[in-house]
C-alpha positions in Angstrom: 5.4 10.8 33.5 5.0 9.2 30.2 8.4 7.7 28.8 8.8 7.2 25.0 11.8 5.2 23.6 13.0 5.1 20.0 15.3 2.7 18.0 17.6 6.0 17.7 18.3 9.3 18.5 17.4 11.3 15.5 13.6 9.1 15.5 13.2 10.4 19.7 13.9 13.9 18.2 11.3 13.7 15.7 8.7 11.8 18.2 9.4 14.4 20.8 8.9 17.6 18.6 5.4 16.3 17.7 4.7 15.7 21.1 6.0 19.2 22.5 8.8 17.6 24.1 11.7 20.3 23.8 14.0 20.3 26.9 16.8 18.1 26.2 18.6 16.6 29.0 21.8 13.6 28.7 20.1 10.9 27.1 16.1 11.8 26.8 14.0 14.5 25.7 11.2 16.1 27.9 8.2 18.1 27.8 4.8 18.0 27.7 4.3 14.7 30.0 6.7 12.6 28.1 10.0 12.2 28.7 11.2 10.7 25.0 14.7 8.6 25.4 16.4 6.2 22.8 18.8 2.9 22.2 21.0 2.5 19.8 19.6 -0.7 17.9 20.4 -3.3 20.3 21.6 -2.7 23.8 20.9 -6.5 24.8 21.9 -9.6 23.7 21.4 -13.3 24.8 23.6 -14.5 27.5 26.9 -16.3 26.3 27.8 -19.8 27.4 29.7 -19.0 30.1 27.0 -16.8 31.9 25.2 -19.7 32.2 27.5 -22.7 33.0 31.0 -22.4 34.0 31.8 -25.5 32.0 31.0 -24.2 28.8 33.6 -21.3 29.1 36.3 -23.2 27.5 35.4 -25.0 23.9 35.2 -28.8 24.1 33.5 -31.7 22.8 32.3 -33.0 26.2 30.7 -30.3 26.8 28.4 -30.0 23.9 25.3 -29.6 23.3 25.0 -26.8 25.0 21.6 -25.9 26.0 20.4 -23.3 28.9 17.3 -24.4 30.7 16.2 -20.9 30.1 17.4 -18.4 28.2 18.6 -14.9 29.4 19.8 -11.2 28.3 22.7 -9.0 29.7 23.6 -5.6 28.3 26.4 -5.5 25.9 29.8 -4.4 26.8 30.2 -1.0 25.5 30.8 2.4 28.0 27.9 4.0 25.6 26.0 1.7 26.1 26.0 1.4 29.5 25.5 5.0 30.4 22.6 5.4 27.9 21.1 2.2 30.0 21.3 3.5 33.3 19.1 6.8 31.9 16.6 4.6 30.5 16.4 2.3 33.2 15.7 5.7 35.9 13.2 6.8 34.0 11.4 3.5 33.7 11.8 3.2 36.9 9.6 6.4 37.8 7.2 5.8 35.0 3.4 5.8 34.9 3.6 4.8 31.5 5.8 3.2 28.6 5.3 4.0 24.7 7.5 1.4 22.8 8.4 3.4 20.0 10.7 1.0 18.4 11.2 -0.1 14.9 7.7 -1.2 13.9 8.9 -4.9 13.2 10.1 -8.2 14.6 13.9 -7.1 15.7 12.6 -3.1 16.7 10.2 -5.2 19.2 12.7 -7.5 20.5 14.9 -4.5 20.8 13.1 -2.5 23.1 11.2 -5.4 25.1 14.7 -6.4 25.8 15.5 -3.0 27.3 12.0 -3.0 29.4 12.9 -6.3 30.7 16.4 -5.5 31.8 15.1 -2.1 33.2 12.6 -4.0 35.3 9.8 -2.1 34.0 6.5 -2.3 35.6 3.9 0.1 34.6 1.6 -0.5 31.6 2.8 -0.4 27.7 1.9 0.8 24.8 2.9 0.3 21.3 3.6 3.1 18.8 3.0 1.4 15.2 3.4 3.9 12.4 5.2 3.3 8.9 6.8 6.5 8.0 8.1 9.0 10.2 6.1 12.1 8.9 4.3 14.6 11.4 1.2 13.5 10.2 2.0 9.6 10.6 3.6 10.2 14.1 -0.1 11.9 15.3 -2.0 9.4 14.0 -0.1 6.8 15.6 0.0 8.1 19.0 -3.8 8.2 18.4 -4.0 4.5 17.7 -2.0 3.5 20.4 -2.1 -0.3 21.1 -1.9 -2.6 24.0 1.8 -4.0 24.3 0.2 -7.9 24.4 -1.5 -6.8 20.9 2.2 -7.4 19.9 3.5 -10.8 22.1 3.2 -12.6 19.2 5.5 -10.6 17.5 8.2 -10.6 20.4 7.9 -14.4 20.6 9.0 -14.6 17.0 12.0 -12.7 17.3 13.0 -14.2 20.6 12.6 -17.7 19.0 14.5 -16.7 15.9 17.5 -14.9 18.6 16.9 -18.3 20.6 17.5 -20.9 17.5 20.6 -18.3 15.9 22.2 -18.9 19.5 21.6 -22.7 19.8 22.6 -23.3 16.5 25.7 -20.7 16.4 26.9 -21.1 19.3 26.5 -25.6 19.0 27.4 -25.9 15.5 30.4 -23.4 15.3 32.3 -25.2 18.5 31.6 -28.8 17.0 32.9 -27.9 13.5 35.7 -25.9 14.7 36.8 -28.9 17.7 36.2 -31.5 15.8 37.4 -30.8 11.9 39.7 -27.3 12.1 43.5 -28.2 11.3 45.6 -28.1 14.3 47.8 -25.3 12.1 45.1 -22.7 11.1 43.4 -19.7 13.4 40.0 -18.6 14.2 37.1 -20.6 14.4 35.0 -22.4 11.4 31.6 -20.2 12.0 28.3 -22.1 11.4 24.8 -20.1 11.1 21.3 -21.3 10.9 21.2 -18.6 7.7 25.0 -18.1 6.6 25.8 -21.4 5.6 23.1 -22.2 3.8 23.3 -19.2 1.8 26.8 -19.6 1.5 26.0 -23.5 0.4 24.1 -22.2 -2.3 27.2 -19.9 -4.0 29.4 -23.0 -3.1 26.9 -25.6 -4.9 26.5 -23.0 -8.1 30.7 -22.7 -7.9 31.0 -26.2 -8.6 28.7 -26.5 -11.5 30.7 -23.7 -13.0 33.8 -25.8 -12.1 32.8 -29.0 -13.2 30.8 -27.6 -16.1 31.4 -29.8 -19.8 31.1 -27.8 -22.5 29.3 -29.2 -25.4 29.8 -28.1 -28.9 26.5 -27.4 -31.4 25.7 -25.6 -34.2 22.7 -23.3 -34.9 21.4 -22.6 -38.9 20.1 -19.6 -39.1 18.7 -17.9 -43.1 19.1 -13.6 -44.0 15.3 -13.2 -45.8 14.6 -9.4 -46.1 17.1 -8.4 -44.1 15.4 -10.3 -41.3 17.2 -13.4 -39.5 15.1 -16.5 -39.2 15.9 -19.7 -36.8 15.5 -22.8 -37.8 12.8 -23.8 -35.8 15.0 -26.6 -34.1 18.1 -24.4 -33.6 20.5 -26.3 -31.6 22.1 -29.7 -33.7 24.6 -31.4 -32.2 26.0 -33.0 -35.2 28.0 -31.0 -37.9 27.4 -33.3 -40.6 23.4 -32.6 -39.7 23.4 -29.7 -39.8 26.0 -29.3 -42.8 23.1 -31.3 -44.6 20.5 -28.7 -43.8 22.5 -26.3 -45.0 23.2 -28.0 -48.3 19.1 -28.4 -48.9 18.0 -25.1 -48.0 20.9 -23.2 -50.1 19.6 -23.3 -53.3 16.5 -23.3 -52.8 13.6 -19.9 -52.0 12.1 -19.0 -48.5 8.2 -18.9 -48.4 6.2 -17.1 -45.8 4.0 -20.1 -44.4 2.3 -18.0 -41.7 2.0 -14.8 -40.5 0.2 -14.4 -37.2 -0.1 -11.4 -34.8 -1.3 -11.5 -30.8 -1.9 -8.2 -28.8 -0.9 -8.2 -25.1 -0.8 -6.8 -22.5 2.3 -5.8 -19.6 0.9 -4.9 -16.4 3.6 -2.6 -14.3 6.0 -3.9 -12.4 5.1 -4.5 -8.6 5.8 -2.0 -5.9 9.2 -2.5 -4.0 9.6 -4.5 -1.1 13.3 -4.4 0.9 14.6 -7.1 -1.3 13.5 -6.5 -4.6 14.6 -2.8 -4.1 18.0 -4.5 -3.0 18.1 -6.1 -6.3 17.1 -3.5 -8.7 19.9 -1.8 -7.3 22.5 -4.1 -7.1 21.7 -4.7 -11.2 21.6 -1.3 -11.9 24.0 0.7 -10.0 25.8 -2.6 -8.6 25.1 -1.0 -4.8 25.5 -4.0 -2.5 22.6 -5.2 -0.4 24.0 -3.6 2.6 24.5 0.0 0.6 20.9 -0.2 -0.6 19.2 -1.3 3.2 21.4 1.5 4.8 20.4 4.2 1.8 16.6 3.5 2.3 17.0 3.6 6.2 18.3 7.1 6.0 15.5 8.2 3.3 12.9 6.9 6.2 14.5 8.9 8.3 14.3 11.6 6.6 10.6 11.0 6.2 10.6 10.6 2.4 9.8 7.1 2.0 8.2 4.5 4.2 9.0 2.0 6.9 11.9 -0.1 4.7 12.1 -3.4 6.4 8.9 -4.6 4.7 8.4 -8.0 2.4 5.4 -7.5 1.3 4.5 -5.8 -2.4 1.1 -4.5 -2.0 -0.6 -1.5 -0.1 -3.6 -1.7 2.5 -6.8 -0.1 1.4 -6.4 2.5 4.0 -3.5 3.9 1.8 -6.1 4.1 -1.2 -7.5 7.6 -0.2 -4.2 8.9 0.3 -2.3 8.1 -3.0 -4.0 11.7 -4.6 -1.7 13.6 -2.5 1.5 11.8 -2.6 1.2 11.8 -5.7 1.1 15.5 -5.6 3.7 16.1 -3.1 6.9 14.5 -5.1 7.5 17.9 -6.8 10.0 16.5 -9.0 7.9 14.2 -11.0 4.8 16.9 -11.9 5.1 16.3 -15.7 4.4 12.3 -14.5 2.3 12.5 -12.1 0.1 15.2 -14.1 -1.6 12.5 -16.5 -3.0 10.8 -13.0 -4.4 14.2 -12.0 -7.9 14.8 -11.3 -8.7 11.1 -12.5 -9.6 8.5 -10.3 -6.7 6.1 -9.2 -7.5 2.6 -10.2 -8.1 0.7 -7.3 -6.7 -3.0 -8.3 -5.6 -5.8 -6.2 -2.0 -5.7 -8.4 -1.5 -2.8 -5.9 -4.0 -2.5 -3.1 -4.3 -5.9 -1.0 -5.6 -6.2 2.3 -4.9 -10.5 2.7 -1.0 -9.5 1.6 0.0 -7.1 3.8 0.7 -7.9 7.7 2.7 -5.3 9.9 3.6 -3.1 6.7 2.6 -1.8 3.2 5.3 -2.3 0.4 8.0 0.7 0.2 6.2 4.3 -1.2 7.3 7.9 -0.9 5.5 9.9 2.0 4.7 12.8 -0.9 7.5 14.3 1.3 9.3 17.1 -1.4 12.5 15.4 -1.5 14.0 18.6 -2.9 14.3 20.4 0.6 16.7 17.6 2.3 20.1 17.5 0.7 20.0 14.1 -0.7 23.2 12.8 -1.8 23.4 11.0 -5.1 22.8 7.9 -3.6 20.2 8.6 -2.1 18.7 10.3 -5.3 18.8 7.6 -7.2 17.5 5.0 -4.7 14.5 7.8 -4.3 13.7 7.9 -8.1 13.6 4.2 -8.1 11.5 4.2 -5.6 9.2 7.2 -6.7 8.9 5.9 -10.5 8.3 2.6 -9.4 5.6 4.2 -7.2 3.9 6.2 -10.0 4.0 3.6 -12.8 1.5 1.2 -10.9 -1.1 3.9 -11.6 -0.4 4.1 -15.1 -2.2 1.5 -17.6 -0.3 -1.0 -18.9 1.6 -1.8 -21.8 0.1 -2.7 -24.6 2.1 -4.9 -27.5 1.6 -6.9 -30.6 3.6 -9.5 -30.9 4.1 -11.2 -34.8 5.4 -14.2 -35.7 6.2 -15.1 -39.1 7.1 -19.0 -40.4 8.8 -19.9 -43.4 10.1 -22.7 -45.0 12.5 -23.8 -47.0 12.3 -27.2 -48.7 11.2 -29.2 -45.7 12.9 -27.1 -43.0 11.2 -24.5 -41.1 12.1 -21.2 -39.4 11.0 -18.9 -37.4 10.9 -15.2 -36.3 9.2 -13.3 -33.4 9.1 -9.6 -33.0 7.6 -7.1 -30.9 5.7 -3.8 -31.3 4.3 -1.1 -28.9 1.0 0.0 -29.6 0.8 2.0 -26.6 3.5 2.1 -24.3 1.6 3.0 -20.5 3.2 2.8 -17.4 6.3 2.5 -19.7 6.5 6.2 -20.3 7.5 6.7 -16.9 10.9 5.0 -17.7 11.6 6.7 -20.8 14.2 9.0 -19.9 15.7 6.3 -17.8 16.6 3.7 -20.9 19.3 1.6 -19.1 16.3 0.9 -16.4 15.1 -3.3 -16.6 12.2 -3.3 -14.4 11.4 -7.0 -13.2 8.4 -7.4 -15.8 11.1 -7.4 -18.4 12.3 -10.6 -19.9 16.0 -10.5 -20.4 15.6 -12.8 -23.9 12.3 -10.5 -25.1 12.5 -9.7 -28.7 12.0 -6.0 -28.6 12.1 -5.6 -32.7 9.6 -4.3 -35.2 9.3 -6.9 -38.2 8.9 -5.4 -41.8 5.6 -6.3 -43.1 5.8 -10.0 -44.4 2.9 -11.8 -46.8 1.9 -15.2 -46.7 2.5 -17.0 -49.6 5.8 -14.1 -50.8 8.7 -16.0 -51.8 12.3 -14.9 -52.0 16.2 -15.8 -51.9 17.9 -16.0 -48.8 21.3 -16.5 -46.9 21.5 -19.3 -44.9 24.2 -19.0 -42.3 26.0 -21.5 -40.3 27.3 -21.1 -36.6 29.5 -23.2 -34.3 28.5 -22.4 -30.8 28.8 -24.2 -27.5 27.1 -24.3 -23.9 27.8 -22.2 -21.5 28.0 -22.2 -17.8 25.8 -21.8 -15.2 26.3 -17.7 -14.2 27.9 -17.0 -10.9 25.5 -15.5 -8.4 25.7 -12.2 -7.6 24.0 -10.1 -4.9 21.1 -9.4 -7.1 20.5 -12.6 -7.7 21.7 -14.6 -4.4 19.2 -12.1 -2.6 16.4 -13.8 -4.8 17.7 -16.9 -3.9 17.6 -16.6 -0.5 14.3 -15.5 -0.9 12.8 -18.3 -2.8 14.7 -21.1 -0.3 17.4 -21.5 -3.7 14.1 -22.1 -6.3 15.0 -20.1 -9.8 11.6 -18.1 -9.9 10.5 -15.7 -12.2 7.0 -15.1 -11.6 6.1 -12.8 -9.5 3.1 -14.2 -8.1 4.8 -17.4 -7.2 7.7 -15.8 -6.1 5.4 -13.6 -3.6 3.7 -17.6 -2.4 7.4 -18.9 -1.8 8.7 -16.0 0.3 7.1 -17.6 3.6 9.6 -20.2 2.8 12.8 -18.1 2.0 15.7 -17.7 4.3 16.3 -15.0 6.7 14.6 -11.9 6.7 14.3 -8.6 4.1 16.3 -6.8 7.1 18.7 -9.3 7.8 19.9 -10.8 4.6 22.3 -7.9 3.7 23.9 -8.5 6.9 24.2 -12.3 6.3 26.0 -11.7 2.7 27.9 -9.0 4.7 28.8 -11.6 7.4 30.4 -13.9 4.6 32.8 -11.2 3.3 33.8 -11.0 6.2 34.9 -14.2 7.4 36.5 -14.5 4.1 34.3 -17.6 3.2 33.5 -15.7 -0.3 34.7 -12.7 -2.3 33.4 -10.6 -4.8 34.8 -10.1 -8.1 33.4 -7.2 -10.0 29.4 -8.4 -9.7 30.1 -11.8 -8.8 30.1 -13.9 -6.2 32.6 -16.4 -5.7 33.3 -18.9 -2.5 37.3 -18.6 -1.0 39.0 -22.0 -0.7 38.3 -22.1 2.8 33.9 -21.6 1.9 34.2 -24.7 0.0 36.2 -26.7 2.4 33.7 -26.1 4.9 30.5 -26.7 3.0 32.6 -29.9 1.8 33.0 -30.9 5.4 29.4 -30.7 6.3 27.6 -33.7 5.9 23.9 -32.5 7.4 21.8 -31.7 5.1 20.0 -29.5 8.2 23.4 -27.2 8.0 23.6 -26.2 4.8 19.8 -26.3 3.1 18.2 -23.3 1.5 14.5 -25.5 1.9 15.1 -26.7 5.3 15.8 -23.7 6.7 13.3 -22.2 4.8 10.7 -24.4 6.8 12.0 -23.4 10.0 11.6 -19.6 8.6 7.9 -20.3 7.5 7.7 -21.8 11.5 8.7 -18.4 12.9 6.2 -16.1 10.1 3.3 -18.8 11.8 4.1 -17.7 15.5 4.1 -14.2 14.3 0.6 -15.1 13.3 -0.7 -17.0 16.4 -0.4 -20.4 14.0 2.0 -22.3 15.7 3.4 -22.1 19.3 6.9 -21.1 20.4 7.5 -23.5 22.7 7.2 -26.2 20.7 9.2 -24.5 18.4 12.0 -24.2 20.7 12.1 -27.5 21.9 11.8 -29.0 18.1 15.0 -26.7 17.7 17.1 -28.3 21.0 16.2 -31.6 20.0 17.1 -30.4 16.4 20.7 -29.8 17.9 21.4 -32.6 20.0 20.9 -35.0 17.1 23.4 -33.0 15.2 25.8 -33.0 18.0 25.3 -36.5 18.4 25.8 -37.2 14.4 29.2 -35.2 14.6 30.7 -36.2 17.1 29.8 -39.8 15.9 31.5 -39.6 12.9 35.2 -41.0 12.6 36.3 -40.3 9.6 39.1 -38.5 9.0 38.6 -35.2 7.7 39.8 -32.0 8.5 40.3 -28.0 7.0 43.3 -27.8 4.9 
């Protein structure tokens, strides 16, 4: 008997129904030759301290670091769990053959390896790889059918990045709590190799707010046609300055100096990966990162959108061929999806990119009608976003003139840019939507049409005079802390450099919700309408840390860039895990050597 086991219940019902499996028994599905069975996400987890070393049970200094010779699993304590285990592991037992039908990504193949392992399974494995859960995508993949050591590379990533979250964790967290909590307070000051440096970077951003100087300046700015021109230098820091200017220019005509118009060109915006999808919606509907990850899961599901979990922006080539009938499928959007009909789809490496995608494409629909499945208005909107999105890259781009126009008065000069489109492209697709900022936008673009100005016309003017001063930095909010995190802290952009730094970035698309999730919970930060702002007891703890290592978006971006190269074969895991235990037992050593007096409030 073959046995078949899925990341969830309602995935093993759609596996089995394509394989003809329809007599359902407590805990698996069977029929056909398979017998189709399921976890519930993870039903292992890494061995706690105490299952290793009696010693380490109770939390003290002289017992740290605390480093297992070798690592090991146990099932977690839950009655479900357990039962659903015992079903899995009988049927393993008595198999000729195991399909891995897990989560097609790092954390779905640690998942299930975990169960195989703690089943003792013997017999021979394959891997089901498929990125949408459609009939047609579940065929084809038990077709391709893989090798399970076509994936080890895989599985040693995600064990190395369970392996360094526990020796980190699990170290850092007693040391911090022993060594600095006050004697007074409760719980434990919890340290992670991806929480605290994200939280380091809303701490950091805090305290520039915090310790933020305004500076006063003032901006002269002349009314010609009833057009607003800058001086060209616009910010003077000295009233008397720019009193002077004012004086000068007053009573004297404006001339056109130059007039000059460029045409350009706006390509569409990139197709979604997890975390740019996470961002659009966090800016436009304020969902949080988790609501967005959890709407997108249950549009997979529900086989009208792709494998979510994905950080890459680009399709494989295989998908080329395909795009004419998912464009056709998404009923909804016929009067935009009509002007791409019957011509050929541009085939451009904006879109279609072998060298950028690995395990998965970026986010698409399935050309799955989405009318048919009861979508809630959540999940409507995160579908249009991601079905507009989808259809725009097709589209041309934008095309725009941009004029400027220079004039002078006296010896001063100013300035105006505005903005025309001459022939709007993918932009069309977004008409009815006019709150929607896709990324290509620039939030300081000037979008207005200039009257028609001649060099050489003269004419009075208004000059006007305005007191202004700096402002803060802005507070982060999920939107932009998710970029953050994804760029290792770097303010980017680009797109194409922000697509070269995400090797770097911390965490991953399918675990950085849970990470900004994680501090909300320990009450480390808060959120405050959009923003994001870190609780007394965030600061103090960032303030307490003293190793760079601890709390660095680029540091632990190299270690993330580390665990992307095993995935790849590039770099080797055990090195990796012994760089990570020596990595601790420095820090350890640094703490515990440190006798100053310090301590949580």
């Amino acid at each position: 008997m073959i046995v078949c086991i899925a990341e969830k219940p309602s995935v093993a019902q759609e596996i089995a129904a394509v394989l003809g499996a329809v007599n359902r028994h407590d805990g698996y599905i069977e029929g056909n030759g398979y017998q189709v069975t399921w976890t519930f996400g993870h039903l292992c987890t890494l061995k706690e301290p105490q299952d290793y070393n009696d010693n380490w049970k109770n939390w003290s200094l002289g017992s740290l670091p605390m480093i297992p010779s070798r690592f090991g699993i146990k099932l977690i304590e839950d009655k479900g769990i357990g039962k659903q285990f015992k079903i899995i592991e009988n049927l393993m037992q008595h198999a000729t053959e195991i399909i891995n039908c897990g989560d097609a990504g790092q954390e779905g193949e640690l998942i299930q390896r975990w169960v195989m392992q703690k089943a003792g399974a013997t017999c021979p494995v394959k891997r089901l790889w498929i990125s949408s859960l459609t009939e047609e995508s579940i065929r084809q993949g038990f077709k391709d059918l893989k090798d399970q050591n076509s994936y080890q590379n895989l599985y040693e990533a995600g064990l190395c990045r369970a392996i360094g979250d526990w020796l980190l964790g699990m170290n850092a967290t007693r040391l911090y709590t022993i060594k600095y909590r006050n004697p007074s307070q409760k719980g434990v000051l919890s340290i992670g190799r991806v929480q605290t440096p994200t939280l380091a970077l809303v701490v950091k951003r805090q305290n520039e707010i915090d310790n933020f100087v305004p500076a006063q300046y003032w901006e002269v700015k002349t009314l010609y046609r009833n057009t607003l021109f800058s001086l060209e230098h616009e910010r003077i820091s000295e009233e008397n300055k720019a009193r002077t200017i004012m004086e000068s220019v007053s009573d004297k005509d404006f001339e056109v100096t130059s007039v000059s118009k460029k045409e350009g060109k706006d390509f569409p915006p990139k197709l979604f990966d997890l975390t740019s999808l996470q961002v659009e919606c966090n800016k436009k509907y304020s969902y949080s990162a988790d609501d967005t990850l959890q709407t997108i899961q249950s549009l997979y599901e529900k086989k009208l959108t792709t494998y979510p979990r994905v950080d890459t922006t680009y399709l494989s080539t295989d998908i080329y061929p395909k795009i004419p009938s998912i464009l056709e499928g998404i009923k909804p959007y016929s009067s935009l999806t009509a002007p791409l009909s019957g011509k050929k789809i541009p085939n451009t490496k904006r879109v279609f990119d072998n060298s950028k995608v690995t395990d998965h494409h970026a986010i698409i629909p399935t050309g799955v009608n989405p009318q048919d499945k009861g979508l809630n208005e959540r999940e409507k909107r995160v579908y249009d976003m991601v079905a507009r999105r989808f259809i725009s890259v097709f589209y041309p781009e934008c095309r725009f003139s941009t004029t400027t126009v220079v004039g002078m008065v006296d010896k001063y000069k100013f300035k105006v840019t505005g903005k025309e489109i001459l022939e709007p492209g993918w932009r069309v697709v977004y008409d009815k939507e006019p709150a929607n900022q896709t990324e290509s936008d620039t939030e300081n673009a000037d979008n207005v049409v200039l009257p028609t100005f001649e060099k050489g016309e003269k004419g009075p003017h208004v000059p006007q005079l305005a007191e202004k001063w700096t402002t803060p930095p802005k507070p982060y909010t999920e939107a932009t802390l998710l970029r953050a995190m994804e760029t290792a802290g770097k303010t980017v952009e680009n797109d194409e450099l922000r697509e070269a730094l995400k090797e770097n970035g911390i965490g991953r698309p399918s675990t950085r919700a849970a990470i900004i999730e994680t501090l909300f919970k320990r009450q480390y930060m808060v959120k405050n309408r959009k923003n994001l702002v870190p609780t007394a007891i965030g600061c103090q703890l960032i303030g307490l840390i003293q190793q760079e290592l601890l709390k660095s978006a680029e540091l632990t971006g190299i270690w993330e860039k580390k665990l992307r190269q095993i995935e790849r074969g590039e770099y080797n895991s055990a090195e990796f895990i012994g760089e990570l235990k020596e990595m601790v037992t420095n820090l350890v050593n640094q703490v515990l050597a440190d006798n100053s007096v310090r301590s949580m409030q």
